[in-house]
TIMI-2910 file (N, C-alpha, C, CB; in pm, 1 decimal, decimal comma, always signed):
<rs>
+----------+----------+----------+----------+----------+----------+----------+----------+----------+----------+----------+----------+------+
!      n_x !      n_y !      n_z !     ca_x !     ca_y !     ca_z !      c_x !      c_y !      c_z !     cb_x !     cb_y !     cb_z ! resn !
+----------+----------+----------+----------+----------+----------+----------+----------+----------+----------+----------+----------+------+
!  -1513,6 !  +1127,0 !    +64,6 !  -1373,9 !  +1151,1 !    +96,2 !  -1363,9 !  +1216,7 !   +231,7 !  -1306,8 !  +1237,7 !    -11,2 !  Unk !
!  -1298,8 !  +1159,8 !   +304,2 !  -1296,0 !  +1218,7 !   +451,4 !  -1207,0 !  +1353,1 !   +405,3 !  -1211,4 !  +1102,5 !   +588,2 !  Unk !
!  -1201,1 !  +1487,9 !   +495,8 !  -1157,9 !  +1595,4 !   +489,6 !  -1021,3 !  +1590,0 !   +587,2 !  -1268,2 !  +1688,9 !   +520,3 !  Unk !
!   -903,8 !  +1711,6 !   +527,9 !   -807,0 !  +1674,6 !   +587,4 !   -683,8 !  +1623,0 !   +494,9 !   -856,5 !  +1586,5 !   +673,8 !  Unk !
!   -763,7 !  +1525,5 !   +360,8 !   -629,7 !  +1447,1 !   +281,1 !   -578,4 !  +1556,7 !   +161,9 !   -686,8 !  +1274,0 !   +191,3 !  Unk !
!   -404,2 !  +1556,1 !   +145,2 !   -387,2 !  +1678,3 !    +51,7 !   -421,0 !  +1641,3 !    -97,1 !   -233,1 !  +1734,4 !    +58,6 !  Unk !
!   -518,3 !  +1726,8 !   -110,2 !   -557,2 !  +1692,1 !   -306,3 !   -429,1 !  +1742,7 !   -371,5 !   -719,7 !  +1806,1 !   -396,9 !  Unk !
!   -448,2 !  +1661,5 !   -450,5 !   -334,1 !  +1730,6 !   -552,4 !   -339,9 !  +1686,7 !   -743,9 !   -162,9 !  +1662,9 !   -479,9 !  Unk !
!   -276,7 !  +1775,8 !   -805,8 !   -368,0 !  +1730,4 !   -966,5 !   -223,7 !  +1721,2 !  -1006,1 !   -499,8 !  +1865,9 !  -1079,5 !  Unk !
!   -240,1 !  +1629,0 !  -1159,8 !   -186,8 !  +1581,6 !  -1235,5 !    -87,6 !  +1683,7 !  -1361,5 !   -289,9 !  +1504,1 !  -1269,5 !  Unk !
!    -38,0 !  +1669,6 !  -1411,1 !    -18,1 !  +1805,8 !  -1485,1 !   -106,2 !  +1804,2 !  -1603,2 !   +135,3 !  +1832,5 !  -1533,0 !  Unk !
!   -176,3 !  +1668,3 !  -1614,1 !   -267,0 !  +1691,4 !  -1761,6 !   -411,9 !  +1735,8 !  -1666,4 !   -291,1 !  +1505,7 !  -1893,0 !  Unk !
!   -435,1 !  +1700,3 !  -1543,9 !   -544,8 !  +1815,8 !  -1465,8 !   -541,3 !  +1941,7 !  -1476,8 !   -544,2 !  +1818,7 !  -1332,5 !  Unk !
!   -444,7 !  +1987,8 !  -1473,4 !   -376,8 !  +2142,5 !  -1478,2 !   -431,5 !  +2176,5 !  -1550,8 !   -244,1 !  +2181,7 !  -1504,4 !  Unk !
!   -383,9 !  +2115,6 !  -1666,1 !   -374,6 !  +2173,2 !  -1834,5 !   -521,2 !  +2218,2 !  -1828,7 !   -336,1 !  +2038,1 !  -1984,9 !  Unk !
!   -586,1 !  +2096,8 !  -1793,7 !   -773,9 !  +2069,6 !  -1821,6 !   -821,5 !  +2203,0 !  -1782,9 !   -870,3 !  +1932,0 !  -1704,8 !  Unk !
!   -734,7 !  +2250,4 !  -1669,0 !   -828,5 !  +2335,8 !  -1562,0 !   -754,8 !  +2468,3 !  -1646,3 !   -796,9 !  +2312,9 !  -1346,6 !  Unk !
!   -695,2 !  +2469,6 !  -1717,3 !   -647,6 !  +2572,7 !  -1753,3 !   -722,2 !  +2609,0 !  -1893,0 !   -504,0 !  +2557,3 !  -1753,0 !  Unk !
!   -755,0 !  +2538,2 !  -1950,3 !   -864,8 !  +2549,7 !  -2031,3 !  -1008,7 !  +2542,2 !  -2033,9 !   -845,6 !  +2494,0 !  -2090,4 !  Unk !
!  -1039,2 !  +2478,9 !  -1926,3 !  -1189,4 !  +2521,7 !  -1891,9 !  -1253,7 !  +2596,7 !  -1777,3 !  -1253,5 !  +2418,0 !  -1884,6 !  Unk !
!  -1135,4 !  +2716,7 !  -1759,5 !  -1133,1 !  +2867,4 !  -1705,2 !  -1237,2 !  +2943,8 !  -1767,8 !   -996,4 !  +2943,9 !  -1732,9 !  Unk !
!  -1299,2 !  +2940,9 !  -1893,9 !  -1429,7 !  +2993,6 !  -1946,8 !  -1514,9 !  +2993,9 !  -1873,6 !  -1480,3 !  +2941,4 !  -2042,5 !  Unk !
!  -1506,7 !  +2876,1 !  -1818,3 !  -1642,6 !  +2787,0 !  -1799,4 !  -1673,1 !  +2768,6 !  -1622,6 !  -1613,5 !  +2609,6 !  -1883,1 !  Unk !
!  -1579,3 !  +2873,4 !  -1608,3 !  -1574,1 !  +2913,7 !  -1457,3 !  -1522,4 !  +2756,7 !  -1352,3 !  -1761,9 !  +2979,1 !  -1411,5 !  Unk !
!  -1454,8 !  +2685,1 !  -1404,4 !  -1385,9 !  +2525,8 !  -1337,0 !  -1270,9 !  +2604,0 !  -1259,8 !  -1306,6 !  +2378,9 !  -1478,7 !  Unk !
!  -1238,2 !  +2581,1 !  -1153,2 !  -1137,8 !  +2566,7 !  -1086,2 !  -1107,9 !  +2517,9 !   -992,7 !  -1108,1 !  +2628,0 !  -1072,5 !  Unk !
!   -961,3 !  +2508,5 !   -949,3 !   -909,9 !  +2443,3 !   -820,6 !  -1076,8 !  +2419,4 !   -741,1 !   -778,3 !  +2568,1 !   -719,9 !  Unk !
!  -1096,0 !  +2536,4 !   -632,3 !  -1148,3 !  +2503,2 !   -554,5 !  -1313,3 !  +2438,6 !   -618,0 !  -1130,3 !  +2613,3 !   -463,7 !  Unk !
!  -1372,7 !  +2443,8 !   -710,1 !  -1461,1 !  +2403,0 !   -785,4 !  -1472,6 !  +2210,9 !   -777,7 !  -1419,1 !  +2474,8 !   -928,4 !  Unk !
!  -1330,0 !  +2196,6 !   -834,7 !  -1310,1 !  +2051,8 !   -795,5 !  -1288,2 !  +2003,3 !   -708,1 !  -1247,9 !  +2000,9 !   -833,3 !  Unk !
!  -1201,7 !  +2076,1 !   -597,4 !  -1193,1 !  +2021,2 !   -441,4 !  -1367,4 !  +1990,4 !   -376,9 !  -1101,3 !  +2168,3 !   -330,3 !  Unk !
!  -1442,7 !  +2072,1 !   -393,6 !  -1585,1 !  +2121,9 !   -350,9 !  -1641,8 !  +1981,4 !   -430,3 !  -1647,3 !  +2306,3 !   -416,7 !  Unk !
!  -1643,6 !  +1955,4 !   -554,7 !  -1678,4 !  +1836,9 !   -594,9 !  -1626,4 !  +1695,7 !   -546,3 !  -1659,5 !  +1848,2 !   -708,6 !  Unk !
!  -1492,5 !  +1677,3 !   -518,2 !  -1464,8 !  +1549,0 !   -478,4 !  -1527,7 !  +1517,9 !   -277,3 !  -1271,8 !  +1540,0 !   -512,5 !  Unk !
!  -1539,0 !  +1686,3 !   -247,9 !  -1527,9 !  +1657,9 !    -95,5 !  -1708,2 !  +1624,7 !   -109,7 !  -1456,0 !  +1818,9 !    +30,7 !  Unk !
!  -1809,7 !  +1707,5 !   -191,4 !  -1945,7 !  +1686,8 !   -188,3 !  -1977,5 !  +1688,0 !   -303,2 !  -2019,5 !  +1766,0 !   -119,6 !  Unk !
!  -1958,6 !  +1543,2 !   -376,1 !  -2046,6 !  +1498,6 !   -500,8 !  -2150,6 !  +1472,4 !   -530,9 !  -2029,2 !  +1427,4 !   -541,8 !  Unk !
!  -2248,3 !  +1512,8 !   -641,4 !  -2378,7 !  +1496,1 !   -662,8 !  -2367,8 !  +1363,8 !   -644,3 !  -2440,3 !  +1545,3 !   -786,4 !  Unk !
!  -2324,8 !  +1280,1 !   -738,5 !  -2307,1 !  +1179,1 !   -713,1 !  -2174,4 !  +1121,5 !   -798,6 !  -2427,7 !  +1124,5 !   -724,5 !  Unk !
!  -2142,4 !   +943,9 !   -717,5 !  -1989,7 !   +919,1 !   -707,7 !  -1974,8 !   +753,5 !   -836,6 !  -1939,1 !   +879,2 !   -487,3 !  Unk !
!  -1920,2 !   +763,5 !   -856,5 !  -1894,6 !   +627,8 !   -936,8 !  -1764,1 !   +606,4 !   -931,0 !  -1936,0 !   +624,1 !  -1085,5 !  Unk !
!  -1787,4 !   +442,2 !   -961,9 !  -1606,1 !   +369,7 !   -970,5 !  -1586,1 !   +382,0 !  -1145,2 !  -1588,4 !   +138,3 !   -902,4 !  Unk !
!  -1453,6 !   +450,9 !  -1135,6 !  -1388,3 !   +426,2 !  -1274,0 !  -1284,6 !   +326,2 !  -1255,1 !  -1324,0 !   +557,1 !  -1339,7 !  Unk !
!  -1233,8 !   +324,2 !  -1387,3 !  -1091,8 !   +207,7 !  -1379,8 !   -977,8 !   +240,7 !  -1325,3 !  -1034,3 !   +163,9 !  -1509,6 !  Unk !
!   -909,0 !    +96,4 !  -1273,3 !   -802,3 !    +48,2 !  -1199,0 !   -849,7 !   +116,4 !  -1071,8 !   -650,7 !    +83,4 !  -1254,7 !  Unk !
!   -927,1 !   +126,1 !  -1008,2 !   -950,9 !   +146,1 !   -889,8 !   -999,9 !   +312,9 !   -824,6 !   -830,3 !    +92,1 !   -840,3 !  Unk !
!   -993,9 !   +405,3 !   -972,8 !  -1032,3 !   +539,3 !   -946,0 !  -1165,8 !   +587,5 !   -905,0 !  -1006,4 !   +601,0 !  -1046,3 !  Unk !
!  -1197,9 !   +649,4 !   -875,9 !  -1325,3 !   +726,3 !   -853,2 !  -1367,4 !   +831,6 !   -937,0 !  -1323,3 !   +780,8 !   -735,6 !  Unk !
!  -1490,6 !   +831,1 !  -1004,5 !  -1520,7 !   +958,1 !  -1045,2 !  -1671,8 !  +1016,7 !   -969,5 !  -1526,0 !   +949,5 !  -1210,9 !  Unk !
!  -1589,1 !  +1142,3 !   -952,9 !  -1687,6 !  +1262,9 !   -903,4 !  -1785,7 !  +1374,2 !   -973,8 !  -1608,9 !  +1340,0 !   -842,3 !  Unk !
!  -1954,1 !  +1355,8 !   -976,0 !  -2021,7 !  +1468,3 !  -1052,4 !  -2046,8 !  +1574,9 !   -978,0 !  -2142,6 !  +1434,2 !  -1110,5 !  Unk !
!  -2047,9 !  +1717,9 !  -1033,5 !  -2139,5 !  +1803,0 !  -1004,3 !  -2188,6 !  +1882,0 !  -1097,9 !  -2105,0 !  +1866,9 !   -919,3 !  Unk !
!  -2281,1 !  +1918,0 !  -1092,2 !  -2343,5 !  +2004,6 !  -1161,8 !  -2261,2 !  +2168,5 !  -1230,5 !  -2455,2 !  +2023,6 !  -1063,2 !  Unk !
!  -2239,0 !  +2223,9 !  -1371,0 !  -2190,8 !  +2336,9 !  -1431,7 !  -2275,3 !  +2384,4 !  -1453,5 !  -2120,1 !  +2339,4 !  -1523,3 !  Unk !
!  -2374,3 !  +2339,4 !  -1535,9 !  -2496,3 !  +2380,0 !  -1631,4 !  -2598,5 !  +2332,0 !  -1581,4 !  -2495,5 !  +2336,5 !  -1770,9 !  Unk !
!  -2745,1 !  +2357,7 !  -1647,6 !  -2876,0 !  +2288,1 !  -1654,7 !  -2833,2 !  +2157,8 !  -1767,3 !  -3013,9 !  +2406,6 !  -1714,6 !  Unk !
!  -2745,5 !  +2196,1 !  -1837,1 !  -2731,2 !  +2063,3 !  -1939,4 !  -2601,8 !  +1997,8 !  -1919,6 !  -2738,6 !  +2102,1 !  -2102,9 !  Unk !
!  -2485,6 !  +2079,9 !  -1818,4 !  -2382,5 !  +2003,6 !  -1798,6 !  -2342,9 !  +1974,5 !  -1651,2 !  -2283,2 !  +2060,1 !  -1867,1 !  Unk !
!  -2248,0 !  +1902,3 !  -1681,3 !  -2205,5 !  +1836,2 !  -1521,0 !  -2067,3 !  +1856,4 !  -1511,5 !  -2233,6 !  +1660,9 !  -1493,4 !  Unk !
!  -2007,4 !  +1846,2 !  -1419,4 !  -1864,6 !  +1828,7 !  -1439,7 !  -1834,9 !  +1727,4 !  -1371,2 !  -1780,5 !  +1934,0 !  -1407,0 !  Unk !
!  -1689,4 !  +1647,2 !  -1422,8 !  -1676,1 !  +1533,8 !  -1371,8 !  -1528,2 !  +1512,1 !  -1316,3 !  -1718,2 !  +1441,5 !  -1468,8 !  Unk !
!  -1462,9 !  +1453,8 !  -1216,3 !  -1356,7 !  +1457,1 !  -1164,0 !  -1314,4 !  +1350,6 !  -1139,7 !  -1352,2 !  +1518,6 !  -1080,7 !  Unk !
!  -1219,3 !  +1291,4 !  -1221,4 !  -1183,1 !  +1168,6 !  -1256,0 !  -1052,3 !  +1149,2 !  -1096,9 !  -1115,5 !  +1169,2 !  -1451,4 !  Unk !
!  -1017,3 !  +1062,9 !   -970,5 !   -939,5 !  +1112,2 !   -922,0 !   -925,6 !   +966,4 !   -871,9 !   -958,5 !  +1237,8 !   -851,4 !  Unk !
!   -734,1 !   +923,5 !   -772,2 !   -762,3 !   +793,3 !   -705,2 !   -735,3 !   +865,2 !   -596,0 !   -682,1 !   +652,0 !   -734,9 !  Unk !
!   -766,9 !   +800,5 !   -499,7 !   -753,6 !   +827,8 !   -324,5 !   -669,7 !   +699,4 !   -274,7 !   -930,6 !   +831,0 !   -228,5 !  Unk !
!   -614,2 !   +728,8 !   -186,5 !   -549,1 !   +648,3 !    -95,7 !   -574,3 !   +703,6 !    +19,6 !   -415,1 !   +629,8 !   -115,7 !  Unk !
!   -457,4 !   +624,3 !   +142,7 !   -500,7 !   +708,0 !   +260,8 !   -499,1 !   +845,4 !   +334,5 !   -467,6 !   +661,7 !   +323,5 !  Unk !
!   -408,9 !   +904,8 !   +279,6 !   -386,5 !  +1033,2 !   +281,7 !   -346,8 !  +1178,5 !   +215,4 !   -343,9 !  +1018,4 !   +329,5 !  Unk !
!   -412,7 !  +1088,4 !    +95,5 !   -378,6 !  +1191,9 !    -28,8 !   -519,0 !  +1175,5 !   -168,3 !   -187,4 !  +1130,1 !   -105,4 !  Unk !
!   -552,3 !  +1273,3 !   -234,2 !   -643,1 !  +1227,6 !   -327,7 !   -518,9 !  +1294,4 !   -469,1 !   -835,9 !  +1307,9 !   -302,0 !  Unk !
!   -553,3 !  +1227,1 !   -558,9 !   -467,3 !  +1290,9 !   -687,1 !   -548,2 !  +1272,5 !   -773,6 !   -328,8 !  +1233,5 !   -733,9 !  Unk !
!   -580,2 !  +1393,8 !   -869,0 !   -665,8 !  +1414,6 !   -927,9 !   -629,4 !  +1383,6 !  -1049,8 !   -708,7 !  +1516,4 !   -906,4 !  Unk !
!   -663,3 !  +1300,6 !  -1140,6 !   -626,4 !  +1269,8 !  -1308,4 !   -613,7 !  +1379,8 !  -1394,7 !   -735,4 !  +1186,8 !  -1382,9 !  Unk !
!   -800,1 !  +1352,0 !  -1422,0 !   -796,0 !  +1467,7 !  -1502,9 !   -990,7 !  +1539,3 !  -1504,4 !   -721,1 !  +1402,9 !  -1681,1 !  Unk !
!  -1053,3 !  +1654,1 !  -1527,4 !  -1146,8 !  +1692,1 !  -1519,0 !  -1199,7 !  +1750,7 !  -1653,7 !  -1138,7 !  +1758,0 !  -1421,3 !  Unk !
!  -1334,4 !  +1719,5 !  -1634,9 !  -1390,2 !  +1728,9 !  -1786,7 !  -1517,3 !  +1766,7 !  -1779,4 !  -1386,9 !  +1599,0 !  -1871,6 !  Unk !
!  -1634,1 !  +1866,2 !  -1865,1 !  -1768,5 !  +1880,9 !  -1865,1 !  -1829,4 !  +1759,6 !  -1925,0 !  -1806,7 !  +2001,6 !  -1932,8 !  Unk !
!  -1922,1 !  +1759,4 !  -1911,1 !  -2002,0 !  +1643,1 !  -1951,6 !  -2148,0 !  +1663,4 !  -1990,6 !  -1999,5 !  +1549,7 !  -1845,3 !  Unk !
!  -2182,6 !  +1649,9 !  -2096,1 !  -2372,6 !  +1621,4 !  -2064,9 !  -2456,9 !  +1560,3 !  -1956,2 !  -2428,1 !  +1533,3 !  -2159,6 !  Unk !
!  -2519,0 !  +1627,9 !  -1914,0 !  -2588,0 !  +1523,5 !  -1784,2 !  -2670,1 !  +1415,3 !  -1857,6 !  -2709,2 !  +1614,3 !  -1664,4 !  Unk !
!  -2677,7 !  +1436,7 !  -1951,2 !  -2785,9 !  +1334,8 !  -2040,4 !  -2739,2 !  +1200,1 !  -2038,9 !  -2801,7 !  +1373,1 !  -2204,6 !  Unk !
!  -2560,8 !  +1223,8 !  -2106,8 !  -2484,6 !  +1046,7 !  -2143,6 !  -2466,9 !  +1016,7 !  -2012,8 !  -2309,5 !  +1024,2 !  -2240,2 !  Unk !
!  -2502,9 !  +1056,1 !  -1861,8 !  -2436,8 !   +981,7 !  -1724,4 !  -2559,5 !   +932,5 !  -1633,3 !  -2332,8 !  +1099,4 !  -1623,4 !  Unk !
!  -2678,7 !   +965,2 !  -1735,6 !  -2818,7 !   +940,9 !  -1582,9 !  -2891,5 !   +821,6 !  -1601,5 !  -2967,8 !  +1071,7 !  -1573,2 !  Unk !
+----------+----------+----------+----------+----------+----------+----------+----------+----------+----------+----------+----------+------+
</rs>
């Protein structure tokens, strides 16, 4: 993702991030992930998803679409690194 485009989240992102505040996820947590992903995959209708690392056993993942000057973030979720390698 080139730097510069305004991220912005979904209100069911919100929610996500508002519940996996335990787990130390936030705003800038996911910005930091979409701008430098472990690594990147295509999801559906044309989205992108973004990994990085939470845990030794989890990842986090950032489901988001981009266009040209904006990224909008779906929604964000932990993950096992196990079900993605």
């Amino acid at each position: 993702m080139k730097s510069g485009k305004t991220i912005r989240f979904t209100p069911h992102a919100k929610e996500k991030l508002d519940r996996l505040v335990k787990m130390h996820v936030t705003e800038e947590k996911v910005v930091e992930t979409i701008q430098n992903p472990e690594s990147l995959e295509a999801g559906y209708f044309g989205r992108k998803i973004a990994q990085s690392s939470l845990t030794s056993e989890l990842m986090l993942r950032v489901v988001y679409e981009e266009t040209n000057n904006r990224v909008l973030v779906i929604t964000v979720y932990p993950a096992k690194r196990e079900r993605y390698v």
